[in-house]
Every structure is written in C-alpha cells, then in structure tokens.
C-alpha positions as CSV (number, residue, x, y, z in Angstrom):
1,X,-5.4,-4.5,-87.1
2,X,-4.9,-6.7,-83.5
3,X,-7.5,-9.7,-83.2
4,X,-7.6,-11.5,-80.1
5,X,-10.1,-14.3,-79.9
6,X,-10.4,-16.6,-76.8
7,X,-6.9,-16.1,-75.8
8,X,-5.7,-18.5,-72.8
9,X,-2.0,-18.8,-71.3
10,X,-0.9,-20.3,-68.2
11,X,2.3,-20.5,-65.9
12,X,2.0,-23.6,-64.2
13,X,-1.1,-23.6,-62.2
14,X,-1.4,-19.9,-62.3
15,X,-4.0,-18.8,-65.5
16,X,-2.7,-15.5,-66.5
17,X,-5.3,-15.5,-69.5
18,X,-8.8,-16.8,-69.0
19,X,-10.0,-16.6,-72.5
20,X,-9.7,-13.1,-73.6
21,X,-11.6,-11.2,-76.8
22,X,-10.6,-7.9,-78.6
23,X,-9.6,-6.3,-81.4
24,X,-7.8,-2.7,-82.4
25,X,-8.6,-0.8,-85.6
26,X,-6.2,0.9,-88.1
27,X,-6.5,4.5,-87.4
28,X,-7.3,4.2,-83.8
29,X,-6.0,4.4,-80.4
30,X,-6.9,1.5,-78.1
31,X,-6.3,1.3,-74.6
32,X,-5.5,-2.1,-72.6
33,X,-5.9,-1.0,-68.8
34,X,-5.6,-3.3,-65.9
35,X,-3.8,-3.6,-62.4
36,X,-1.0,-5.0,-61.7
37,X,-0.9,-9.2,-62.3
38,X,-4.2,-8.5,-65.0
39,X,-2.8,-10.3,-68.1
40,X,-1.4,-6.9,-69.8
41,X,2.0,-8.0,-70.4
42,X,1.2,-11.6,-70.8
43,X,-0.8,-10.3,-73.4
44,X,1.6,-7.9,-75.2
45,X,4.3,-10.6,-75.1
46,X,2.0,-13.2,-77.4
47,X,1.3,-10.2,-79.8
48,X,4.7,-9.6,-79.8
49,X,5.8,-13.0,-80.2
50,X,7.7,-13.4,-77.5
51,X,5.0,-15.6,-75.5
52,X,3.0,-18.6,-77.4
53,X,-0.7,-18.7,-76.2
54,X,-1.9,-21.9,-74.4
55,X,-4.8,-21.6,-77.0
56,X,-7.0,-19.4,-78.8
57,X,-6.1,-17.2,-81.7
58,X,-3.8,-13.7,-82.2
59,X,-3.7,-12.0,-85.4
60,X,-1.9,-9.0,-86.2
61,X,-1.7,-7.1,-89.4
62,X,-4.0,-10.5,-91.1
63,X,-1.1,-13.0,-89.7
64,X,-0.9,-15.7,-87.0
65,X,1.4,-14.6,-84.1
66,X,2.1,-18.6,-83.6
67,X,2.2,-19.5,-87.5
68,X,3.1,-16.6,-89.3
69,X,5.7,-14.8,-86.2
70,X,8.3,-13.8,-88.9
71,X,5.2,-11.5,-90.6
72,X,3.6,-10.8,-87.3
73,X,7.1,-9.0,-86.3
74,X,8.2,-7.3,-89.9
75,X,4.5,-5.9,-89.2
76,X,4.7,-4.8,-85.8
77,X,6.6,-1.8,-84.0
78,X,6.9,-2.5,-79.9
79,X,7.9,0.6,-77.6
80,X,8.2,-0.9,-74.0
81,X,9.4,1.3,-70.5
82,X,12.6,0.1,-70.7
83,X,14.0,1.0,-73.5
84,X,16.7,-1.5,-73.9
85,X,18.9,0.5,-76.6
86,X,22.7,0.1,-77.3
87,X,24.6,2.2,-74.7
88,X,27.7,2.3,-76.7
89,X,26.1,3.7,-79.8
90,X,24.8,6.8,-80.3
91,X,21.0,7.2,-81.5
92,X,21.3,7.5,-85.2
93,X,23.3,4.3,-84.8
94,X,20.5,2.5,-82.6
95,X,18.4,3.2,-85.1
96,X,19.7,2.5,-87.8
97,X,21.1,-0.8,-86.7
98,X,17.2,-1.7,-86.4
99,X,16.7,-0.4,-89.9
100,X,19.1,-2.6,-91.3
101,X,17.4,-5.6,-89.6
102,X,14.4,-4.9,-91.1
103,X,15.8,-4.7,-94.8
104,X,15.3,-1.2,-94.9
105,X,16.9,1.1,-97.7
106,X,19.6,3.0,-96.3
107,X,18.2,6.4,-97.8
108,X,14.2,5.7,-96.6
109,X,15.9,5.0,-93.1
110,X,17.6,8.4,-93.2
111,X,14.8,10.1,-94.6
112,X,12.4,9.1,-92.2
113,X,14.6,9.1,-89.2
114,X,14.7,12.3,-89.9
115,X,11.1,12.9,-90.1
116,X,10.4,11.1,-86.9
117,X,13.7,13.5,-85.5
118,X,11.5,16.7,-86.1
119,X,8.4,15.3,-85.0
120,X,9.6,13.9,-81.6
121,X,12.7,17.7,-81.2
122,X,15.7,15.1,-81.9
123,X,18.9,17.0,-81.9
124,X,21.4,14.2,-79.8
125,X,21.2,11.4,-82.3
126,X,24.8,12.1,-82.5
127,X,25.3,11.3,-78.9
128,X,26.2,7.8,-77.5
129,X,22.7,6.8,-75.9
130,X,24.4,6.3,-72.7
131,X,24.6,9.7,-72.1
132,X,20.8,10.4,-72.3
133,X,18.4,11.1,-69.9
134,X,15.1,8.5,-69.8
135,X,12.8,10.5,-71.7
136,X,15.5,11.1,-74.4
137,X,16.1,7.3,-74.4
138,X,12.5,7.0,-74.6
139,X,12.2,9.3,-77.6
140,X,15.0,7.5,-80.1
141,X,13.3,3.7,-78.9
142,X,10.3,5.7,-80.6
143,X,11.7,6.4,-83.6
144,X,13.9,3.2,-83.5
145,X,10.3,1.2,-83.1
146,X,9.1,2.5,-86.3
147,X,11.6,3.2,-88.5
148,X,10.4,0.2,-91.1
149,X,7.0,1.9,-90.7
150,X,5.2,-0.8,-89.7
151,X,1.5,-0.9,-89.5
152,X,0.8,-2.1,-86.2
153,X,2.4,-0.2,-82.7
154,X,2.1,-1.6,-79.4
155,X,3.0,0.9,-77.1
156,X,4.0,-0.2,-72.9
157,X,3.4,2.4,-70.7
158,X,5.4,5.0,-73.4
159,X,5.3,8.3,-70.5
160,X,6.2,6.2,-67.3
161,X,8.4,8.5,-65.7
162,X,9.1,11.3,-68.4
163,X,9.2,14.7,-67.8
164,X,6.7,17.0,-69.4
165,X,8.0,18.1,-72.2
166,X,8.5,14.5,-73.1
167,X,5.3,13.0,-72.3
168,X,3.6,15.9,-75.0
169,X,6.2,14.9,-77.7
170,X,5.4,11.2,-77.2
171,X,1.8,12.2,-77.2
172,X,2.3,14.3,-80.3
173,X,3.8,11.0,-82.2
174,X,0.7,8.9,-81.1
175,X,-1.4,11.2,-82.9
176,X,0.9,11.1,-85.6
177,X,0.6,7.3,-86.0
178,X,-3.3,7.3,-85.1
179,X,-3.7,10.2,-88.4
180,X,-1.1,8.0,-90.5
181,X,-4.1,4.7,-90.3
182,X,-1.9,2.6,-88.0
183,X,-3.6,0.7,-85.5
184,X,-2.5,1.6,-81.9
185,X,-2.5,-0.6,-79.0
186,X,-1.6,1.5,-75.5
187,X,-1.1,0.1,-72.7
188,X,-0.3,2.7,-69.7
189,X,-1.6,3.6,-65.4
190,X,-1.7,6.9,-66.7
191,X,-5.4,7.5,-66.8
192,X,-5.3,11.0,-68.4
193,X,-3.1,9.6,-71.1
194,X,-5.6,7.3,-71.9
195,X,-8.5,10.0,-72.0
196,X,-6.4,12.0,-74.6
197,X,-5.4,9.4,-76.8
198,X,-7.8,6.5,-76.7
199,X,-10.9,6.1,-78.6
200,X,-11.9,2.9,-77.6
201,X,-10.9,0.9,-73.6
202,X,-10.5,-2.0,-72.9
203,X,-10.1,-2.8,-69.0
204,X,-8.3,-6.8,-68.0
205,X,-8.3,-8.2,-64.8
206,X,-7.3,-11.2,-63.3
207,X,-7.1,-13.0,-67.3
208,X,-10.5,-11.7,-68.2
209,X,-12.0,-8.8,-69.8
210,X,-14.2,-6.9,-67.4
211,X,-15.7,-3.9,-69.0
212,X,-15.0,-2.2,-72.8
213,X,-16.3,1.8,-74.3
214,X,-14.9,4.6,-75.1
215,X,-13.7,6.7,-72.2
216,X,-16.9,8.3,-72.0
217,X,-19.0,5.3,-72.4
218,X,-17.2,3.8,-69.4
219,X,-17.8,7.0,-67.1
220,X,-21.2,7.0,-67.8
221,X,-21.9,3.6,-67.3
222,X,-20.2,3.2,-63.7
223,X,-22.0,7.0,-63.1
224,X,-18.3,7.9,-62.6
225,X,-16.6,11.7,-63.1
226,X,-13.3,10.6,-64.4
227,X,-12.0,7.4,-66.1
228,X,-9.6,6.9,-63.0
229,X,-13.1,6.2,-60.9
230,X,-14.5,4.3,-63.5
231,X,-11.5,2.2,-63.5
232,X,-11.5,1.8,-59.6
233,X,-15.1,1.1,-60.0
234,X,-15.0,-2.0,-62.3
235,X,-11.6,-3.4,-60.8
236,X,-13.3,-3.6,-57.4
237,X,-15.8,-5.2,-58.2
C-alpha cells in the first residue's frame, strides 16, 4: 500500500507539492496523471526515496520513506522511461546483479527471472543490453524491477515510445502484478493505457490534487466521452 498525506516539497521559491493526499491499494492499478511541471516526478522521487518531502507523511508498504528508506526500497520495485541498465552486461546479468543486491537466493532469482522471461517473450537475456532495442531494454528493467518480488511497483511512463508488441507485453505484466495483490502506482500521458489498466485516477496539477474516480467516474463527472477530454477538462480549469 502507498499513503501520501499532506505531502509538500519545494525548490527554492518554486512549490512543486502543495500538500498532496492519496493512497494506492494492494491489488490495484492507480493512475497519477498530470501535465508537465504537475508534481508527478517530484512525487515518485520521495516514494522512491530519492527526494525527502519538505513535510507531510509517505508510507509505503507500512514504512516511513524518510525514517524507514532502507524498508521503503527492499519493498518497492521502480520502472522509470529510461531504463538505465548496464550496457556492458547482457540481461540475465542486469538482473541478476540487482538480485544479488537485494539478498536474493541465487536459485529463486533464476527461477523467477525465468518466470517473468515467459511472461514478458524474453529470449536475448543472453545478449549484452547494449545491443537492444528500447522496448527490449524496457522489458528486462521490468523484470530487473521485480526480481526480489517486492510488494509495491511504481511504474514511469512504462510504454513511452515502444512498439506494439511491447506496449501489450508490458500491459500483460501489469495485470500480472495487479492479479498477484501488489499495489500499482502508474504514472503515464498515455490516456488509453490508463483506461485499460487503472481502477482508480488520480489527476495533479500545479502541487495539488485536482480531481480523483475511476476512469469512468471522471468522464461522467466532466460530461466527457473519453478520459483524454476529461483530463483536458479538469487541467484547464
């Protein structure tokens, strides 16, 4: 579970958080939709631990991202657009470099790499991961994300510029997390993404939270046909 309660953060005179409120459940997809310059990031970097909150109070997974970081990031599994893995090794060795990190067994790490390998149609984790294309990157970052099978994923903009047949495998392991009880926070543009995977929105701009619903709460309420008009709708406003 994510809790977010009153959650402020600044850069010099510039508030980037204005005192935010929401929370993600296990077993559900929950989408964080804003503009650019909203407080998205800002936000993802104090769950992550990365960023320390001016004030307020973050919890994932029960623990304090400022007091408990250590727990917050053995609990947490991050997928971000740019996928930052180790050019020179090949997959099964960026993941498994992660896996040792996180005090993983050797044999779970294999065996559920190669679960996650047949869920996500892996068959280059043999190849250096500089020869991959960006949704293949994209696809072993996945599976490198989650290989201590932690409870809570945060997931930046996961599709941004993958190809089809991409975009429905990374679909098909958001599912797969969603059905496993893990609590899913998405962050993406992509508005149909966010119609097929989220069950509950939560729309941030400039620091604050401006509207929350499920996808079809959200249309109805701004009398809109699509989620990308109901976004338009309450960011203009």
């Amino acid at each position: 579970m994510i809790e977010v309660r009153e959650l402020r953060k600044s850069f010099g005179q510039v508030q980037a958080l204005k005192g935010i409120s929401f929370h993600c459940e296990p077993g559900k997809v929950t989408g964080l939709l804003g503009p650019n310059g909203a407080g998205k990031t800002t936000t993802i970097r104090i769950l992550s631990t990365i960023l320390k909150p001016l004030s307020g109070i973050a919890m994932v997974n029960g623990f304090d991202v400022v007091r408990e970081s250590d727990k917050v990031r053995a609990s947490l599994g991050v997928v971000l657009e740019n996928t930052g893995l180790y050019r020179r090794l090949s997959g099964d060795e960026n993941v498994l470099y992660f896996a040792d990190l996180a005090d993983v067994p050797r044999d779970e790490a294999l065996e559920r790499m190669q679960f996650l390998y047949k869920l996500l149609e892996i068959d280059y984790g043999k190849r250096q991961a500089g020869t991959y294309s960006k949704g293949m990157a994209q696809k072993i970052n996945l599976v490198r994300s989650v290989i201590h099978d932690p409870p809570v994923l945060i997931l930046d903009e996961p599709t941004a510029g993958l190809d089809v047949p991409s975009t429905v495998a990374v679909r098909t392991f958001v599912e797969q997390q969603k059905e496993a009880g893990k609590t899913v926070l998405l962050s993406t543009h992509l508005m149909n993404e966010v119609e097929l995977l989220c069950d509950y929105v939560y729309i941030i701009n400039l620091g604050l939270i401006v509207a929350e619903g499920t996808p079809e709460e959200l249309k109805k309420r701004t009398q809109s046909s699509s989620l990308e008009e109901a976004f338009m709708k309450v960011v203009m406003e």
